[in-house]
Biopython code that builds the backbone (N, CA, C, O; Angstrom):
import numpy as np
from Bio.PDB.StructureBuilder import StructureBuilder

atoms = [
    (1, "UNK", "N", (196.218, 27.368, 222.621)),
    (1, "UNK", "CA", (195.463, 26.525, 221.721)),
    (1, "UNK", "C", (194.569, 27.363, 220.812)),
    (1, "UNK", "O", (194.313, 27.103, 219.636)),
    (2, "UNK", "N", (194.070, 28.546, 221.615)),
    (2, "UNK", "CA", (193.062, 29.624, 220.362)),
    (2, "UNK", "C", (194.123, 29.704, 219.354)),
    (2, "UNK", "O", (194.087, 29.380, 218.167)),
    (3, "UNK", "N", (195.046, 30.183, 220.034)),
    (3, "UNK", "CA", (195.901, 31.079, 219.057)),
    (3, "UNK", "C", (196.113, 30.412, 217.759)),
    (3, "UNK", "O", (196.008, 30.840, 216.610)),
    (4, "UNK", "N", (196.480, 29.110, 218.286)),
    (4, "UNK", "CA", (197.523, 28.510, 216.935)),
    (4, "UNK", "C", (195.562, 27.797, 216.098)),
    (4, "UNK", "O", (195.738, 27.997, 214.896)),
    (5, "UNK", "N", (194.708, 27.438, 216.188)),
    (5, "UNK", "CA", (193.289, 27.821, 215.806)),
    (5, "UNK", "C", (193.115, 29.115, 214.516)),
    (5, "UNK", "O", (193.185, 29.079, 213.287)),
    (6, "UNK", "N", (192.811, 30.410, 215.705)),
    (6, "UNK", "CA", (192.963, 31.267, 214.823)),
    (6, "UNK", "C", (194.221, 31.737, 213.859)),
    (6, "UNK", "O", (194.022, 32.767, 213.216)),
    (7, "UNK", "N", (195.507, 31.074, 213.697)),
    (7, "UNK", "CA", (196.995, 30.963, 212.901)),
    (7, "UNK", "C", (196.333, 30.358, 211.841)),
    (7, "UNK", "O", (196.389, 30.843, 210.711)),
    (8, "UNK", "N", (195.628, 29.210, 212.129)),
    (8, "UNK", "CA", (195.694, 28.033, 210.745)),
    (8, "UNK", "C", (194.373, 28.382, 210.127)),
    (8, "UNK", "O", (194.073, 27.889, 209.040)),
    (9, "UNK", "N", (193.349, 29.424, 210.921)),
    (9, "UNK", "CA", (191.807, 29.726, 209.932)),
    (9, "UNK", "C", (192.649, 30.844, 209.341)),
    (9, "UNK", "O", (192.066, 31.376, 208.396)),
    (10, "UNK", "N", (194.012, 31.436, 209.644)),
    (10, "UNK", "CA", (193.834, 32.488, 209.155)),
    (10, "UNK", "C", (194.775, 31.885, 207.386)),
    (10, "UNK", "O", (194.768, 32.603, 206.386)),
    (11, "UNK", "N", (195.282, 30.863, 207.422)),
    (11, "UNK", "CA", (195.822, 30.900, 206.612)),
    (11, "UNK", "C", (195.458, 29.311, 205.498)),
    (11, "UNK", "O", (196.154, 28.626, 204.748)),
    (12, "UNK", "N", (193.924, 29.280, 205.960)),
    (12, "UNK", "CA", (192.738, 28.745, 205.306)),
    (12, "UNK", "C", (192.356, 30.045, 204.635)),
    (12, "UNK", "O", (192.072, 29.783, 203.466)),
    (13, "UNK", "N", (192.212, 31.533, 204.923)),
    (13, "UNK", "CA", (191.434, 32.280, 204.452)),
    (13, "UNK", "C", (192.622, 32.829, 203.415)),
    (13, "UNK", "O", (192.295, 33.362, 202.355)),
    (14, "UNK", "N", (193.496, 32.726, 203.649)),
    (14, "UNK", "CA", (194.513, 33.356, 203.057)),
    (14, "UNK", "C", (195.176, 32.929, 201.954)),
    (14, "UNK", "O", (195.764, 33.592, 201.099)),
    (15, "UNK", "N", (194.976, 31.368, 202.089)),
    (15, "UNK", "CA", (194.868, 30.405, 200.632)),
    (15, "UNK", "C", (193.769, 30.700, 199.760)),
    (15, "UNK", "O", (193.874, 30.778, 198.536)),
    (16, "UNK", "N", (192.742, 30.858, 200.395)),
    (16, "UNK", "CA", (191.250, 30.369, 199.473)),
    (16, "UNK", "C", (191.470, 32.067, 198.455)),
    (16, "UNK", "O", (191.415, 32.132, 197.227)),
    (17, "UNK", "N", (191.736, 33.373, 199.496)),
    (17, "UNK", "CA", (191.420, 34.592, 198.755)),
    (17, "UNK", "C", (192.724, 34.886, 197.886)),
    (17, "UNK", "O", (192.800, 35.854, 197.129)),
    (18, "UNK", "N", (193.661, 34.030, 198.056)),
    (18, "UNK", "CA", (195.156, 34.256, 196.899)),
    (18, "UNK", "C", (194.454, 33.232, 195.802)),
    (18, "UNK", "O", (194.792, 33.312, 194.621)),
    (19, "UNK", "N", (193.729, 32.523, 196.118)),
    (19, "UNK", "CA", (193.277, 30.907, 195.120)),
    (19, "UNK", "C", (192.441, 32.272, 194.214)),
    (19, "UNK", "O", (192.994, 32.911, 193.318)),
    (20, "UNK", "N", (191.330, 32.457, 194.592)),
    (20, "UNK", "CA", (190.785, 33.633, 193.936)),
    (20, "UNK", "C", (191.117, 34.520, 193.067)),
    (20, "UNK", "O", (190.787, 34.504, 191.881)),
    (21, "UNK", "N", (192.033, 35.637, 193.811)),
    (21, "UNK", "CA", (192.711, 36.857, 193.564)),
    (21, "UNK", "C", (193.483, 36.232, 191.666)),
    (21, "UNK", "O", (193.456, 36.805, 190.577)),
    (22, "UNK", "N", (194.090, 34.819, 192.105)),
    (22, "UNK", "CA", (195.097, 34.532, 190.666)),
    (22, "UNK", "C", (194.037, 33.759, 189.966)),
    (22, "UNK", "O", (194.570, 33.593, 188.869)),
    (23, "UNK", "N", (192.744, 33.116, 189.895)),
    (23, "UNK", "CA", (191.456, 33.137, 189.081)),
    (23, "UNK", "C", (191.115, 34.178, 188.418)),
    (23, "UNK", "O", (190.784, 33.957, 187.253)),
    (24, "UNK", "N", (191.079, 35.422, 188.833)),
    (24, "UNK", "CA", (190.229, 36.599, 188.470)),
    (24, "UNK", "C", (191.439, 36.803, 187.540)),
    (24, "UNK", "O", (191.060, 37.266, 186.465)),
    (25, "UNK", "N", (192.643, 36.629, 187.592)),
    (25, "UNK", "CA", (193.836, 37.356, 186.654)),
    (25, "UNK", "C", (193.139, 37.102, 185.074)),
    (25, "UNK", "O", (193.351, 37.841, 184.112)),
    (26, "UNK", "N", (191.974, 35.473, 185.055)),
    (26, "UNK", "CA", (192.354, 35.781, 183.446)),
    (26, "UNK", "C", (191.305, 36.809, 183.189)),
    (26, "UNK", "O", (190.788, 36.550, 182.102)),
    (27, "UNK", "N", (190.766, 37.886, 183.746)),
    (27, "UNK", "CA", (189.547, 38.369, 183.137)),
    (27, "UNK", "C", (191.046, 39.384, 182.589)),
    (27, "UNK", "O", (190.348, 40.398, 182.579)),
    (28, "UNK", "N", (192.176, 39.818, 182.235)),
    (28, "UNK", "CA", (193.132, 40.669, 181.572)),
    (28, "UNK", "C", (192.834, 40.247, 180.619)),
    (28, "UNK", "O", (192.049, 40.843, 179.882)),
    (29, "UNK", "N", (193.469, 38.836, 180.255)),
    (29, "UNK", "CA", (193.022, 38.294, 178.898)),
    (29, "UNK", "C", (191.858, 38.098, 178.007)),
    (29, "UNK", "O", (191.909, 37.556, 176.903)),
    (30, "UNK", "N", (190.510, 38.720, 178.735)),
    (30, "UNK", "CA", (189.622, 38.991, 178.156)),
    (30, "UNK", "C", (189.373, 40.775, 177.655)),
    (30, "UNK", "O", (188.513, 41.222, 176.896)),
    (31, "UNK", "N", (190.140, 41.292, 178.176)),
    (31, "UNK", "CA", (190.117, 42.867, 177.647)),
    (31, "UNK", "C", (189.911, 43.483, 178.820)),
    (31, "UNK", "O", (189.968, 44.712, 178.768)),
    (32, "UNK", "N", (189.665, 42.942, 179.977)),
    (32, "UNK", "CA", (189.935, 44.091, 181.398)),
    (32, "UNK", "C", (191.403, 44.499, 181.270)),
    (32, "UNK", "O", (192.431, 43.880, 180.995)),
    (33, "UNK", "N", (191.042, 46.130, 181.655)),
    (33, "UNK", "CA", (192.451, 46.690, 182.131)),
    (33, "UNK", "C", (192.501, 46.609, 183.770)),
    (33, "UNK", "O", (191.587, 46.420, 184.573)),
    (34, "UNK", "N", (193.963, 46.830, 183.978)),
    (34, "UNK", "CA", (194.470, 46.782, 185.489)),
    (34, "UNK", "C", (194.001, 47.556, 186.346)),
    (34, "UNK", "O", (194.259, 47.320, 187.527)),
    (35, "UNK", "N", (193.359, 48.449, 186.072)),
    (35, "UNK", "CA", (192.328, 49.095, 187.056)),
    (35, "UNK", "C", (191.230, 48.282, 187.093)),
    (35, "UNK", "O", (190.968, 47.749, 188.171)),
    (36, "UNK", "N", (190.372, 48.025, 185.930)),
    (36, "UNK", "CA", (188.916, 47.493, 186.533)),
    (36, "UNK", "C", (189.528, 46.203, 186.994)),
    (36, "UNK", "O", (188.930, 46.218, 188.070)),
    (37, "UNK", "N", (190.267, 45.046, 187.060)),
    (37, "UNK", "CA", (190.763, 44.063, 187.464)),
    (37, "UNK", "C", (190.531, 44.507, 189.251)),
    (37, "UNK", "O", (189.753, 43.883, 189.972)),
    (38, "UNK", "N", (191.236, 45.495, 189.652)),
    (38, "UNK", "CA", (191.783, 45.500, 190.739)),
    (38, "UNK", "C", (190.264, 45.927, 191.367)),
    (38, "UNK", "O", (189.764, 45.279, 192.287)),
    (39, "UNK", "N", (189.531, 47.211, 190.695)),
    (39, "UNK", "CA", (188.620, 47.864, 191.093)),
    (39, "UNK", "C", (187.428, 46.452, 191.495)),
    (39, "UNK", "O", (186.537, 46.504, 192.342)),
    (40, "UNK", "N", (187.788, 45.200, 190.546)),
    (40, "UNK", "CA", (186.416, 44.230, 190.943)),
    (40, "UNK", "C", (187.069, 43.125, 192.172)),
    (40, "UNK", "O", (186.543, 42.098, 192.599)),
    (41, "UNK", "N", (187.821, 43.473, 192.388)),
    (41, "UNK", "CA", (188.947, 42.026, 193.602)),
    (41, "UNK", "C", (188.627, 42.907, 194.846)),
    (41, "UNK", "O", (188.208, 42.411, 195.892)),
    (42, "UNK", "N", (188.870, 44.385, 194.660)),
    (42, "UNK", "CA", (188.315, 45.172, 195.959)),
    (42, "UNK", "C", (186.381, 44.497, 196.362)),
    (42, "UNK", "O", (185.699, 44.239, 197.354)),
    (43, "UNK", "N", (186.303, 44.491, 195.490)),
    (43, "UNK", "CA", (184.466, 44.228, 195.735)),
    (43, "UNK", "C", (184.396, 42.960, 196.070)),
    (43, "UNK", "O", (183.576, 42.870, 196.985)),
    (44, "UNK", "N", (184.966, 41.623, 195.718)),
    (44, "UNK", "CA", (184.595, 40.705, 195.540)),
    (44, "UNK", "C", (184.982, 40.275, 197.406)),
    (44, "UNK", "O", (185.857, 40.873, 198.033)),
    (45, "UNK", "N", (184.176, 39.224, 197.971)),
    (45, "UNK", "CA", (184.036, 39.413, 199.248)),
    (45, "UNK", "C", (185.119, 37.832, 199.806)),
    (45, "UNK", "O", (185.799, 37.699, 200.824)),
    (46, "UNK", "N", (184.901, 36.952, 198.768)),
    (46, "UNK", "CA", (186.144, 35.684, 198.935)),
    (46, "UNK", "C", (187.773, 36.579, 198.141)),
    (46, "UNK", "O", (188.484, 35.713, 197.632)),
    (47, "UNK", "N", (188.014, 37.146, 198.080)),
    (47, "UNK", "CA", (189.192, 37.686, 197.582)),
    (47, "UNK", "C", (189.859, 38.926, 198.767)),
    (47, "UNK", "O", (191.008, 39.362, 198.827)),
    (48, "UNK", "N", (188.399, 39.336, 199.816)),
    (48, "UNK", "CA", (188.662, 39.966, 200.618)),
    (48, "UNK", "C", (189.090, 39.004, 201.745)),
    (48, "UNK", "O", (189.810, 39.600, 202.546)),
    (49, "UNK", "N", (188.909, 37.864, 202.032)),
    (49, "UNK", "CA", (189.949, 36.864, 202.925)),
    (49, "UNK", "C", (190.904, 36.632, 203.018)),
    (49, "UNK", "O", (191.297, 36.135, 204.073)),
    (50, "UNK", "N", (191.881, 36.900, 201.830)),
    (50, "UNK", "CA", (193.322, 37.002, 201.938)),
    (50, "UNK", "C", (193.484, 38.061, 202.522)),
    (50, "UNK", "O", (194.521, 37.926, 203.171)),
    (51, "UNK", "N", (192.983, 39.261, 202.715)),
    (51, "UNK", "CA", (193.704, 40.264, 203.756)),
    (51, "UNK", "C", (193.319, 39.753, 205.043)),
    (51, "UNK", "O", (194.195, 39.354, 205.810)),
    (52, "UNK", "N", (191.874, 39.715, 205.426)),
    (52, "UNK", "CA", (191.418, 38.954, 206.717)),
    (52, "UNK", "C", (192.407, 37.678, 207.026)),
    (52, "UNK", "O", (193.044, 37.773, 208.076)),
    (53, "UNK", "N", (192.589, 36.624, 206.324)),
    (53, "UNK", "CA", (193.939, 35.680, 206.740)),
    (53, "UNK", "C", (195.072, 36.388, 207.661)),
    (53, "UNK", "O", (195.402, 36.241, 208.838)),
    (54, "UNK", "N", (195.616, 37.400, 206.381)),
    (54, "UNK", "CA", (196.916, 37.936, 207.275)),
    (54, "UNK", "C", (196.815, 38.361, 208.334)),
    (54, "UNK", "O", (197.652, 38.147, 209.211)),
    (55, "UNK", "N", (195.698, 39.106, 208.506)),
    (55, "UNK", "CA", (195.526, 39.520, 209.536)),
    (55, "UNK", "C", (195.430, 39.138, 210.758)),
    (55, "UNK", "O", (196.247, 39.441, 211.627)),
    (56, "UNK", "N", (194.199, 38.284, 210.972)),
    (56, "UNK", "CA", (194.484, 36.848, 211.362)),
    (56, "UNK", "C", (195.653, 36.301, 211.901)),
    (56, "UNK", "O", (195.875, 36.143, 213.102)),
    (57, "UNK", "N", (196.704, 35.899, 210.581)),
    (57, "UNK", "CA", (197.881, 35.036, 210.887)),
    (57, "UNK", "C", (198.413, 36.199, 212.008)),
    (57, "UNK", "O", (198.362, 35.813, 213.175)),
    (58, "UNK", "N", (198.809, 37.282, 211.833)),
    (58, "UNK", "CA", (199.683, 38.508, 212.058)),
    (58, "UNK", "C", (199.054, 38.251, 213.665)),
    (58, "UNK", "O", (199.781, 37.777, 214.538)),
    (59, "UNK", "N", (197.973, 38.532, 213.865)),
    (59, "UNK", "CA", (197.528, 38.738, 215.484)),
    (59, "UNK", "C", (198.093, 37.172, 216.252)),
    (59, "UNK", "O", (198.837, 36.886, 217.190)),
    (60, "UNK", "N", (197.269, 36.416, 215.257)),
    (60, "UNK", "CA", (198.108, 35.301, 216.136)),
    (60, "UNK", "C", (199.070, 34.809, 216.374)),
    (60, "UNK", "O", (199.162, 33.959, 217.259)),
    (61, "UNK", "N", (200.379, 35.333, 215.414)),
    (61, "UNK", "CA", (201.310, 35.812, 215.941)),
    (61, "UNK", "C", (201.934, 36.234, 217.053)),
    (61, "UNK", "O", (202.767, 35.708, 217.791)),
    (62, "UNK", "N", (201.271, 37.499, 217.046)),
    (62, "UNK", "CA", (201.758, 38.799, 217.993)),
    (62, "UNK", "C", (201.154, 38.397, 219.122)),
    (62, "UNK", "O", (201.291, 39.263, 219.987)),
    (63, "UNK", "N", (200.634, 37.600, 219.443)),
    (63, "UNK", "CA", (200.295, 37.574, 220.575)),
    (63, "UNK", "C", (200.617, 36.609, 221.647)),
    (63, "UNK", "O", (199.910, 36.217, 222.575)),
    (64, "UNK", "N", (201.561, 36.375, 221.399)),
    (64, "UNK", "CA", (202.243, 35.380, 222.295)),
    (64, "UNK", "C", (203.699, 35.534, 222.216)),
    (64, "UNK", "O", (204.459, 34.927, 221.461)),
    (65, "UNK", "N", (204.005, 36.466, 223.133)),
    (65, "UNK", "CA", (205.066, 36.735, 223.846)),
    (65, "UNK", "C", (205.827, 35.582, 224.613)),
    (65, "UNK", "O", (205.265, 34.989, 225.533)),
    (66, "UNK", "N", (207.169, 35.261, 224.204)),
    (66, "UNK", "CA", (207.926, 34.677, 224.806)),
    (66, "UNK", "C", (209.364, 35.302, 225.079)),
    (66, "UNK", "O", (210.093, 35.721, 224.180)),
    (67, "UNK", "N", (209.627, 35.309, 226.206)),
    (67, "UNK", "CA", (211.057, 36.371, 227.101)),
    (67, "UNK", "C", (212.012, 35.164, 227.136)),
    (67, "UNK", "O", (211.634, 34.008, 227.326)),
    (68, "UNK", "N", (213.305, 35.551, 226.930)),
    (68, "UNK", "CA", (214.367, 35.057, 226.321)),
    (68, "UNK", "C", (214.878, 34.792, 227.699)),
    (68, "UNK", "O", (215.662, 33.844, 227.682)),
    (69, "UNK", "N", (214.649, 35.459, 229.244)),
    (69, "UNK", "CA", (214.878, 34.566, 229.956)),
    (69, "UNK", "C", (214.161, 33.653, 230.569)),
    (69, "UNK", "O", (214.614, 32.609, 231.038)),
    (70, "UNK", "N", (212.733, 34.094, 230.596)),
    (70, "UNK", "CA", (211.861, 32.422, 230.855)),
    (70, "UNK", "C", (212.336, 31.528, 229.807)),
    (70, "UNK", "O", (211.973, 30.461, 230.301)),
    (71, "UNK", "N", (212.650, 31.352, 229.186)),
    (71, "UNK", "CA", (213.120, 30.019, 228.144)),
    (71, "UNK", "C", (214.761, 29.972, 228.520)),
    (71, "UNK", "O", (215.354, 29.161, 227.808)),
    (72, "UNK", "N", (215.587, 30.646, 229.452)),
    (72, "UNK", "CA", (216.537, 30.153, 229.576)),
    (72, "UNK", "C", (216.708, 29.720, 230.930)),
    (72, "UNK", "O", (217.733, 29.235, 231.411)),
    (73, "UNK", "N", (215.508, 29.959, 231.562)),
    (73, "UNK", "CA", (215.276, 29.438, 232.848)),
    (73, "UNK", "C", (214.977, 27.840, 232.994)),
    (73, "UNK", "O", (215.609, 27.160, 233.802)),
    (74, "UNK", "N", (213.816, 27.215, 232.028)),
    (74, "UNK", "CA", (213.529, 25.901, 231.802)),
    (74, "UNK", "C", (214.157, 25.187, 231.100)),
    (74, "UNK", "O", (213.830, 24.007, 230.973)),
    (75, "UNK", "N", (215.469, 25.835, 230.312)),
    (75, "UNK", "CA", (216.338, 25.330, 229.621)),
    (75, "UNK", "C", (217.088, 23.972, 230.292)),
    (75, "UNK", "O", (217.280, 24.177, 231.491)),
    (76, "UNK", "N", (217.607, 22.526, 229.819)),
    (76, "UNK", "CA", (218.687, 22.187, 230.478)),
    (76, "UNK", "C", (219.471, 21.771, 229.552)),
    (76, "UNK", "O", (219.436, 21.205, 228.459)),
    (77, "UNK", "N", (220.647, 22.489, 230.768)),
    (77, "UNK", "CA", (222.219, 22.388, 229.474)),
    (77, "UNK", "C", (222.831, 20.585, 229.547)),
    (77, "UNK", "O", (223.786, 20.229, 228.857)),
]
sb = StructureBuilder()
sb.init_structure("model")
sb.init_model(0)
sb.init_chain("A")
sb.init_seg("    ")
for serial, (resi, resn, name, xyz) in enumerate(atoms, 1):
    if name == "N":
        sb.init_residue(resn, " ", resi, " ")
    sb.init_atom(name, np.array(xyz, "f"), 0.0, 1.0, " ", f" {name:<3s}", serial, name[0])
structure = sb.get_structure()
C-alpha cells in the first residue's frame, strides 16, 4: 500500500515539474538561448520534481519483487 502511495506522489511530482519544464520553453521566444533556458530549469525548485517523481516512480517500482514461481504456485489452471 506505501508503495503504490509513493508510485502515484511520484507521478503527481512528475506531472507538475514536466507542466513547468514546457512553461519555461517560452522564455526561447523571448531571446533566451538554450543554455540559459536550461541553466534556469536546473535552479528552479518545482521543475526539480520531475526528476524527484521518477525517482520516486522508479523505487516504487523496484521494490516489489515478484518470483515467477510464487505466482505459479497460486495460479489455478
Amino acid at each position: 500500500m506505501f508503495g503504490c502511495f509513493i508510485f502515484l506522489l511520484g507521478i503527481l511530482f512528475c506531472s507538475i515539474g514536466l507542466s513547468f519544464c514546457i512553461l519555461y520553453l517560452n522564455l526561447l521566444t523571448m531571446g533566451y538561448s538554450f543554455l540559459d533556458l536550461v541553466h534556469f530549469i536546473i535552479r528552479r525548485g518545482e521543475c526539480n520534481l520531475f526528476i524527484l517523481g521518477i525517482l520516486m516512480m522508479f523505487l516504487a517500482w523496484k521494490g516489489k519483487k515478484i518470483h515467477e514461481l510464487l505466482l505459479r504456485c497460486f495460479t489455478k489452471f
